[in-house]
C-alpha positions, 0 to 999 in steps of 0.5 A: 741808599747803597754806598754805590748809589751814593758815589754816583750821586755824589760824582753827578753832582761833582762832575756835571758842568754848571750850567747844566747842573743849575738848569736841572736844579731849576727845572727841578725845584725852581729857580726860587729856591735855587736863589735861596740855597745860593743867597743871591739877592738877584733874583734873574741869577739862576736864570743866567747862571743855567744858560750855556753861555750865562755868566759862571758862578762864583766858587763859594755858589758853585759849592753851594749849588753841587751840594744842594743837587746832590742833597736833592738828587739824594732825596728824588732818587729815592721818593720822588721829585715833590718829596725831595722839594718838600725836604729842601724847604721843611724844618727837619728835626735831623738839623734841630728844625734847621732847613736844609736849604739854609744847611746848604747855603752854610755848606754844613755838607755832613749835617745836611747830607746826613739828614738826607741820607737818615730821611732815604734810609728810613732812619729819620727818628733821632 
């Protein structure tokens, strides 16, 4: 992935309003997961949170949220939708077989962004 491919991912997931952001995550991996990367325990949140007039996430979500788009769109960018699902919630050795949707929920930003970008990269192999 190019430094520029990386500033336009980075400024998508930075600069889109939540509510969007949510809706994309949603329709892209599902508001389960979407749930899970938050640690809601409501499971309707995601669903409230991606209406434009839906109730704001907390800051502490919102964080939790932008990384996680900006880990998935990492990934979709370049292999694709289903690929970038299957590395949101597969072991990954880059995070010692940690998820990475448990990496974003904790907000460890460069460890999992980092696996992200080592699986695009082809550098995958530790």
């Amino acid at each position: 992935m190019t430094s520029q491919a990386r500033i336009d991912v980075h400024r998508d997931a930075m600069l889109l309003d939540i509510h969007d952001l949510v809706r994309r995550l949603i329709d892209a991996v599902g508001p389960a997961v979407v749930q899970s990367m938050t640690g809601t325990k409501d499971r309707t949140m995601p669903s409230r949170w991606a209406r434009p007039d839906g109730p704001t996430p907390q800051m502490e979500t919102q964080k939790r949220l932008r990384l996680g788009y900006q880990v998935w769109r990492t990934v979709e960018a370049a292999e694709g939708r289903d690929v970038a699902l299957a590395f949101l919630v597969g072991a990954n050795p880059r995070l010692e077989d940690d998820l990475p949707l448990n990496a974003v929920y904790e907000l460890r930003h460069a460890e999992v962004l980092g696996a992200a970008r080592a699986f695009v990269d082809d550098t995958y192999a530790a």
